[in-house]
Z-matrix of the N, CA and C atoms (Angstrom, degrees):
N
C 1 1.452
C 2 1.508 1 108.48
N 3 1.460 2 118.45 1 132.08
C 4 0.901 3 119.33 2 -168.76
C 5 1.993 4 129.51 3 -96.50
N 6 1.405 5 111.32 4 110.14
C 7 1.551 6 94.94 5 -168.37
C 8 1.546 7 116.57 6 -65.36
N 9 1.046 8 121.10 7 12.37
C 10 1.273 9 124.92 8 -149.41
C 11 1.814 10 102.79 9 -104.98
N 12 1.616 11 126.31 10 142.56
C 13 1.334 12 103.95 11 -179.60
C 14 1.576 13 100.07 12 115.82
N 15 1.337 14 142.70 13 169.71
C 16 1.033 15 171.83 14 156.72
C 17 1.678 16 103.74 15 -36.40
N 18 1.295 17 136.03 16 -51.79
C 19 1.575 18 135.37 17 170.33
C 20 1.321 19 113.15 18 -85.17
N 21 1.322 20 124.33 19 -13.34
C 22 1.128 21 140.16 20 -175.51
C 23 2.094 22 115.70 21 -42.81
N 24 1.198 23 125.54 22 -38.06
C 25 1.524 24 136.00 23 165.18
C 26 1.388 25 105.19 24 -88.80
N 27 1.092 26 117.35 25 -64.93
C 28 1.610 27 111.62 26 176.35
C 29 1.761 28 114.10 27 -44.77
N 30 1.330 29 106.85 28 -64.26
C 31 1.463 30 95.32 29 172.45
C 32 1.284 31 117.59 30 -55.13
N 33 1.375 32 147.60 31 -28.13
C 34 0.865 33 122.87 32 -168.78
C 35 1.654 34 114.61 33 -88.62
N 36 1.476 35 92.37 34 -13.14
C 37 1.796 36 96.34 35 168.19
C 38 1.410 37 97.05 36 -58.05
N 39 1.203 38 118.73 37 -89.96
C 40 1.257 39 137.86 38 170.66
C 41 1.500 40 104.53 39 0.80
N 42 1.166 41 106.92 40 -76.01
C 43 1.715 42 99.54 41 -179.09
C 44 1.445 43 123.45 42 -64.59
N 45 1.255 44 105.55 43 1.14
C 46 2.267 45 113.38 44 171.79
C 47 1.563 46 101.95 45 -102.47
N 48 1.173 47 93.34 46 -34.33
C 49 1.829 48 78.97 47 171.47
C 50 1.534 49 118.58 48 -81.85
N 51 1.403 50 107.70 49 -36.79
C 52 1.662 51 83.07 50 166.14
C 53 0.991 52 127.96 51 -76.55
N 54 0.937 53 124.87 52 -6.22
C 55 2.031 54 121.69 53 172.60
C 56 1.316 55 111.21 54 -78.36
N 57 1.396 56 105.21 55 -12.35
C 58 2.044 57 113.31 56 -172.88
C 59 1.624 58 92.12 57 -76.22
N 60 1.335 59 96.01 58 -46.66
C 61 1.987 60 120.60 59 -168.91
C 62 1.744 61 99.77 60 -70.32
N 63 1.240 62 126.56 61 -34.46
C 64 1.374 63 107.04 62 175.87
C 65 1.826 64 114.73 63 -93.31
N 66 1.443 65 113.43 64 -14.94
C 67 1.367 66 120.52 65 150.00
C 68 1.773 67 110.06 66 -73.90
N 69 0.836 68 167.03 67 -94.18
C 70 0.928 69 143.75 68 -173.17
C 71 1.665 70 128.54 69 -24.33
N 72 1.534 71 111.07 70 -31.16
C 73 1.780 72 105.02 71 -178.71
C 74 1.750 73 86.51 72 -84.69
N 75 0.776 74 126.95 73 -39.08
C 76 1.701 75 117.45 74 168.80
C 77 1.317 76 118.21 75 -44.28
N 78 1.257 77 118.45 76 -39.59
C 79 1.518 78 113.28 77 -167.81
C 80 1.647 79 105.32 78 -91.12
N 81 1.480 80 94.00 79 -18.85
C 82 1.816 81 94.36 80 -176.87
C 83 1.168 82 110.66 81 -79.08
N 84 1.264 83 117.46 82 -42.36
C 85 1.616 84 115.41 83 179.03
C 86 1.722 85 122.64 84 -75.46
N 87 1.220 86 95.07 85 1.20
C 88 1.785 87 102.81 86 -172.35
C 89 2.184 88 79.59 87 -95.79
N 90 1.494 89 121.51 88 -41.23
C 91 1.535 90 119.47 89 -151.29
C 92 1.872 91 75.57 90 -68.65
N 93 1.138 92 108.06 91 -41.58
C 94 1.819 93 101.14 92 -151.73
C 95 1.225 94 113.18 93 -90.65
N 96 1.708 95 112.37 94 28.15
C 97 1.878 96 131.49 95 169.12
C 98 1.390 97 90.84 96 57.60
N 99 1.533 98 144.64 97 43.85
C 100 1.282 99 129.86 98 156.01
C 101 2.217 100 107.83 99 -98.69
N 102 1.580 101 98.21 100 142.71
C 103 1.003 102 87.42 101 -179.23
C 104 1.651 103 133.05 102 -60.58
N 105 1.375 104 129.30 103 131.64
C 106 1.667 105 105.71 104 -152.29
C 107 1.764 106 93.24 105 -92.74
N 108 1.382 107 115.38 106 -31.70
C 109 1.466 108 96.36 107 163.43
C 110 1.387 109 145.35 108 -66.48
N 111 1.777 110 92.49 109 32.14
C 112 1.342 111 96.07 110 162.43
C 113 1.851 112 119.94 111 -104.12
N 114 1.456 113 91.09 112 -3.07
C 115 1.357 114 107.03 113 167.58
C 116 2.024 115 113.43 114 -77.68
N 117 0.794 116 77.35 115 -23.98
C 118 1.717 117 88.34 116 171.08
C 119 1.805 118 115.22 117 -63.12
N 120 1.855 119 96.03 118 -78.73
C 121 1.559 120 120.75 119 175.81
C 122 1.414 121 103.39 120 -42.91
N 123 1.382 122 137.18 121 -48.90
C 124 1.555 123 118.06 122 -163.92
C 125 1.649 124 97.60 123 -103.99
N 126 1.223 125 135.84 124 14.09
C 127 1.266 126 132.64 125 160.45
C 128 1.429 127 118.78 126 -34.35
N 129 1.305 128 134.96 127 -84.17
C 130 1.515 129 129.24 128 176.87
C 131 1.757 130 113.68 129 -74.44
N 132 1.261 131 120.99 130 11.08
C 133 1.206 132 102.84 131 152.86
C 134 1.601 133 115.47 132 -63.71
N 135 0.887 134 144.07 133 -64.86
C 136 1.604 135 163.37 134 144.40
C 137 2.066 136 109.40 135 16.19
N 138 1.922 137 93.33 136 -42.28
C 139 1.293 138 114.52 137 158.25
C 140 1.403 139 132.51 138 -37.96
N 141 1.314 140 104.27 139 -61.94
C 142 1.373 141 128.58 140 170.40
C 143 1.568 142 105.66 141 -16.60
N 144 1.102 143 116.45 142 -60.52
C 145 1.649 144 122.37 143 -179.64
C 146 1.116 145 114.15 144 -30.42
N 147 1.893 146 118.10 145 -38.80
C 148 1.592 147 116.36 146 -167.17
C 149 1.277 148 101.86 147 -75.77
N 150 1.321 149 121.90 148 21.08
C 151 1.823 150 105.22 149 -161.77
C 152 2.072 151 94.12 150 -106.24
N 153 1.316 152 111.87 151 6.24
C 154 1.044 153 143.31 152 158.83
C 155 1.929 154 113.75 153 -40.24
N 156 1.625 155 91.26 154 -61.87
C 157 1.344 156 96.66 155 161.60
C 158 1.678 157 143.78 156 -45.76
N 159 1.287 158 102.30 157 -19.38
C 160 1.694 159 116.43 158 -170.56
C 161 1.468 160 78.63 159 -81.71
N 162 1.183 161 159.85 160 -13.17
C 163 1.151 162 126.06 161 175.24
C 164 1.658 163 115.12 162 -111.06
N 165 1.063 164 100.88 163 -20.40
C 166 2.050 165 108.45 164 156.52
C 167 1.219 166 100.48 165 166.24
N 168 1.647 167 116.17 166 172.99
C 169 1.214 168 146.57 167 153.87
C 170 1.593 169 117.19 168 -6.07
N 171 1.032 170 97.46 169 -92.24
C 172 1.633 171 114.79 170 159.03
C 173 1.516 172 124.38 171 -38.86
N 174 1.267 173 106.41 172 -54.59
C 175 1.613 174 90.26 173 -170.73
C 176 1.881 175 91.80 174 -73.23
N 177 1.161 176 134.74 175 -19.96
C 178 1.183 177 115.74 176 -155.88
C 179 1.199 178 90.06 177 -87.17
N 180 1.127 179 131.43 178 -35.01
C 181 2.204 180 131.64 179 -172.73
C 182 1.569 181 78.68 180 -57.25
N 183 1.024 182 121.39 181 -83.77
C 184 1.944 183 135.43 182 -162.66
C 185 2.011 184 99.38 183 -26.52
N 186 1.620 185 108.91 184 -55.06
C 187 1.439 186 102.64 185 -172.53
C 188 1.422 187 114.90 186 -76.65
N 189 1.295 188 111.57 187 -44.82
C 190 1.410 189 111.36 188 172.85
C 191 1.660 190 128.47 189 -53.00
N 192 2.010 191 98.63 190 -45.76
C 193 1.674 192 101.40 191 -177.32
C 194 1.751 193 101.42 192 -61.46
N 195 1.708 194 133.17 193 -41.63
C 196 1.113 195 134.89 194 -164.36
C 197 1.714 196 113.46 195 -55.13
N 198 1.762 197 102.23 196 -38.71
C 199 1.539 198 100.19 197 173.10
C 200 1.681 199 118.53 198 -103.81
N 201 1.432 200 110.49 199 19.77
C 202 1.231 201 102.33 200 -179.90
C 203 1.681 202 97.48 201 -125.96
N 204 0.940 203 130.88 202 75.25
C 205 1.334 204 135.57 203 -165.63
C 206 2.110 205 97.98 204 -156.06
N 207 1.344 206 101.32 205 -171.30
C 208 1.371 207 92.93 206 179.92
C 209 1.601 208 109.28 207 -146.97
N 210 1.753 209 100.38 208 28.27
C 211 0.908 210 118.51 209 178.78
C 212 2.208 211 113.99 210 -79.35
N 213 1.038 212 120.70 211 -41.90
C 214 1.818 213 142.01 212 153.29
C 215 1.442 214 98.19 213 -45.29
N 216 1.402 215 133.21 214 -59.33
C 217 1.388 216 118.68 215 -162.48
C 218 1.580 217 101.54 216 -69.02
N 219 1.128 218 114.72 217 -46.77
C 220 1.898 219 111.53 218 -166.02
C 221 1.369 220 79.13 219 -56.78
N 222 1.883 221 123.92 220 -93.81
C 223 1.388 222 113.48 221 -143.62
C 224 1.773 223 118.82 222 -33.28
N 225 1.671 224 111.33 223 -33.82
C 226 1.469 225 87.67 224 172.29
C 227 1.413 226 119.11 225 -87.75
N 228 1.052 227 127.39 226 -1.50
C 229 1.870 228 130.32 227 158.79
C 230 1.232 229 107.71 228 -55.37
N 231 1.633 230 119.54 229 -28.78
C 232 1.415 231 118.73 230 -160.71
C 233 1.370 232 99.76 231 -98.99
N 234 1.282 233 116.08 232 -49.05
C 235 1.615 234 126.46 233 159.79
C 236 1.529 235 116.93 234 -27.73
N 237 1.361 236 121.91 235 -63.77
C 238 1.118 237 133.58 236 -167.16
C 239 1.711 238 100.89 237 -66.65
N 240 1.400 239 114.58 238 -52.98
C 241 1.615 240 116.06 239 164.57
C 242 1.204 241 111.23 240 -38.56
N 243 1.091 242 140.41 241 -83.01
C 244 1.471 243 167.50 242 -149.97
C 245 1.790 244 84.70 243 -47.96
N 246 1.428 245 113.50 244 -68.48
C 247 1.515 246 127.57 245 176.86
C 248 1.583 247 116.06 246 -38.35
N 249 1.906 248 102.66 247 -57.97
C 250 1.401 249 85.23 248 179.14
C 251 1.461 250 129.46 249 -87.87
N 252 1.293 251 122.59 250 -8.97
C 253 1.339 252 110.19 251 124.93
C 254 1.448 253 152.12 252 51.81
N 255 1.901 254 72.54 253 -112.47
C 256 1.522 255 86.63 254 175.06
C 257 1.428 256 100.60 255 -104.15
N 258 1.260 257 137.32 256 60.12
C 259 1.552 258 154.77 257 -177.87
C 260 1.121 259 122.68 258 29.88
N 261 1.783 260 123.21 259 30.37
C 262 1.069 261 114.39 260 166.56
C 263 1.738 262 102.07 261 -104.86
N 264 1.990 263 106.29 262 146.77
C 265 1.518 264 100.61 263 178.91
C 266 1.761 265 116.15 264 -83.27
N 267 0.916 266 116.87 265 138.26
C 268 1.968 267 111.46 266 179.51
C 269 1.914 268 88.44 267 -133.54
N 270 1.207 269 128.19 268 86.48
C 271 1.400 270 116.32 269 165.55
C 272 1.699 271 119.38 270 -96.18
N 273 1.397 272 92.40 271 -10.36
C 274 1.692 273 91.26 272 158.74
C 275 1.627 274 114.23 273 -60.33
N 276 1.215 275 112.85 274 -27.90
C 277 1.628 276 105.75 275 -174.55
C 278 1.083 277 104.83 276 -84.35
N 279 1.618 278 141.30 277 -23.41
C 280 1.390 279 140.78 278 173.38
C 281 1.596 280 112.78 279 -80.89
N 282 1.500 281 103.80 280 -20.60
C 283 1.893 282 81.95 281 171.42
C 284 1.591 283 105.00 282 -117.78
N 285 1.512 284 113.08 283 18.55
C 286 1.604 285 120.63 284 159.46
C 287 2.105 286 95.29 285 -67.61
N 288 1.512 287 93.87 286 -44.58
C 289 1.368 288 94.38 287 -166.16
C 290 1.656 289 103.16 288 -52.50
N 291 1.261 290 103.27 289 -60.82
C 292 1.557 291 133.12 290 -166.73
C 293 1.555 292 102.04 291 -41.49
N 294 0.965 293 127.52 292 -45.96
C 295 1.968 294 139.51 293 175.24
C 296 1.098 295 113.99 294 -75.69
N 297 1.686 296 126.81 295 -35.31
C 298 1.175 297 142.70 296 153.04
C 299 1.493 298 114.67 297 -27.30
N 300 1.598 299 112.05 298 -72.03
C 301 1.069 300 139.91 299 -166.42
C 302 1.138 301 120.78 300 -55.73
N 303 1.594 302 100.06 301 -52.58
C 304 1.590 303 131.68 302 -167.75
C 305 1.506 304 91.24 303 -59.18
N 306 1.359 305 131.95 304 -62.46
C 307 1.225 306 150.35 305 -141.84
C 308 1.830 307 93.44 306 -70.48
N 309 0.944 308 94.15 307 -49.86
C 310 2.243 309 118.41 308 -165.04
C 311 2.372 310 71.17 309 -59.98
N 312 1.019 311 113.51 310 -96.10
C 313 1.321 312 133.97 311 172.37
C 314 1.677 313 101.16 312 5.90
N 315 0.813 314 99.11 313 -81.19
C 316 1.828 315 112.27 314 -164.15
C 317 1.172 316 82.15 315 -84.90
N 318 1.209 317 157.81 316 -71.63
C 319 2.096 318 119.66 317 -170.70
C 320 1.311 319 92.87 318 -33.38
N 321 1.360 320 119.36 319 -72.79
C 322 1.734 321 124.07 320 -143.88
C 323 1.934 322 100.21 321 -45.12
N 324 1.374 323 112.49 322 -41.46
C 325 0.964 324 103.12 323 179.03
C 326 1.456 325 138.18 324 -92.10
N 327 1.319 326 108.90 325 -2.19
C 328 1.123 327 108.35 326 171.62
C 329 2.005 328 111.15 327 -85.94
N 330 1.567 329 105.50 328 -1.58
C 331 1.465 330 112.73 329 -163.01
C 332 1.316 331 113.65 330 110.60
N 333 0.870 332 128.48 331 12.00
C 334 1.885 333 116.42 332 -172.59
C 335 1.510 334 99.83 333 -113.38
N 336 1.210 335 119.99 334 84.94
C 337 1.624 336 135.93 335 -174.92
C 338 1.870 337 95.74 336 -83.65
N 339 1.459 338 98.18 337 -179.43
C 340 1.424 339 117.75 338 177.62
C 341 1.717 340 96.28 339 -56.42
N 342 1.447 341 93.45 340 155.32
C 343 1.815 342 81.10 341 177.72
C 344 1.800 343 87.28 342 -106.02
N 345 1.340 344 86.57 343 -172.88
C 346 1.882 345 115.21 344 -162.33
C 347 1.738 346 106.69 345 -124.36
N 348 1.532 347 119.91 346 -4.76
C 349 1.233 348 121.57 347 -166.89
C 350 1.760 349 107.24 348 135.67
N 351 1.075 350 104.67 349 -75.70
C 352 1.583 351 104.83 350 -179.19
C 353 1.489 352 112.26 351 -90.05
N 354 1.231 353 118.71 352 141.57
C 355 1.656 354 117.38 353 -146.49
C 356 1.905 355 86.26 354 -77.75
N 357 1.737 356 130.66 355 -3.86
C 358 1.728 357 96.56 356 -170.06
C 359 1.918 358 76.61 357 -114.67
N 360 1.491 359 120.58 358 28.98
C 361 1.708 360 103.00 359 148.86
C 362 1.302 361 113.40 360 -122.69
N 363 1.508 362 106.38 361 146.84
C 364 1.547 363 134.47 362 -128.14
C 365 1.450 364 113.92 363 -129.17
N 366 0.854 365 115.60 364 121.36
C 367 2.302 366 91.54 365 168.89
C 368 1.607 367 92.81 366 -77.81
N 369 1.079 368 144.94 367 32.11
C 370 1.419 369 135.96 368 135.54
C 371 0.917 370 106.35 369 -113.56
N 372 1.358 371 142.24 370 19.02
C 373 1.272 372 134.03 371 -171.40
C 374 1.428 373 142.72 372 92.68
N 375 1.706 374 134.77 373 -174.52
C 376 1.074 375 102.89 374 -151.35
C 377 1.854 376 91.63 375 -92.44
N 378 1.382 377 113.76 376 175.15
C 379 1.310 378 119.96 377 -168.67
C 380 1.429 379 94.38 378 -106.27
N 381 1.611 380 112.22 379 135.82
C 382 1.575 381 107.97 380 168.56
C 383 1.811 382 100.01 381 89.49
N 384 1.391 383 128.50 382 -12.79
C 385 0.942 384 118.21 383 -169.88
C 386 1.694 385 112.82 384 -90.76
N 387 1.523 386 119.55 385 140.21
C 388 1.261 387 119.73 386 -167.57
C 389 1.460 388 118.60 387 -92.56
N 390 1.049 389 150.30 388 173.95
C 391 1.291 390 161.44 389 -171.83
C 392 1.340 391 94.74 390 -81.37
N 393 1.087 392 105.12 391 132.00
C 394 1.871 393 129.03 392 164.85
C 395 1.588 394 96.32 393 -77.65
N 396 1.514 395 150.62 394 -2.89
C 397 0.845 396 125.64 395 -151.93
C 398 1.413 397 107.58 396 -112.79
């Protein structure tokens, strides 16, 4: 992925903060005795979304951007709040979030942004693309 170009600073913010954000859901779930290799095991489930593509362009940007966003993890962070609460425990919904997150996190940082239509264009840019420099 290339820093180079017009997204080139922004993405690369972008890609240090999510690696801060997928080190941090690591460190939270290791402080709060949850197992963290479960952030591992449900990693490419999350994938599944790209399979969106076998039917075109579009629907696959539409399935993929819907689960690769970090919009699903808050509402169940907020869910799970809301729950404990009113004193019942649900921590499956806080480390559904937590794998959720992790997953959104480490694409963002390795380069794998929302797509734009074709799964290697990116709002960080294009994927696979090399330095002009």
């Amino acid at each position: 992925m290339s820093a180079s170009g017009p997204h080139g600073q922004a993405s690369g913010w972008q890609r240090a903060e999510n690696a801060l954000i997928a080190v941090g859901i690591i460190t939270a779930v290791i402080a709060w005795g949850q197992p963290w290799w479960v952030l591992l095991l449900t990693f490419l489930a999350f994938d599944l979304s790209a399979l969106g593509y076998l039917a075109n362009q579009r629907a696959g940007a539409f399935c993929y951007n819907l689960v690769h966003n970090y919009t699903a993890p808050a509402a169940l962070i907020t869910g799970w709040a809301v729950v404990q609460i009113s004193g019942a425990t649900v921590d499956w919904l806080m480390m559904l979030a937590a794998c959720w997150g992790f997953h959104v996190a480490v694409d963002r940082a390795l380069g794998f942004g929302l797509k734009l239509g074709p799964f290697t264009h990116t709002h960080l840019g294009t994927i696979g693309q090399t330095s002009a420099r």
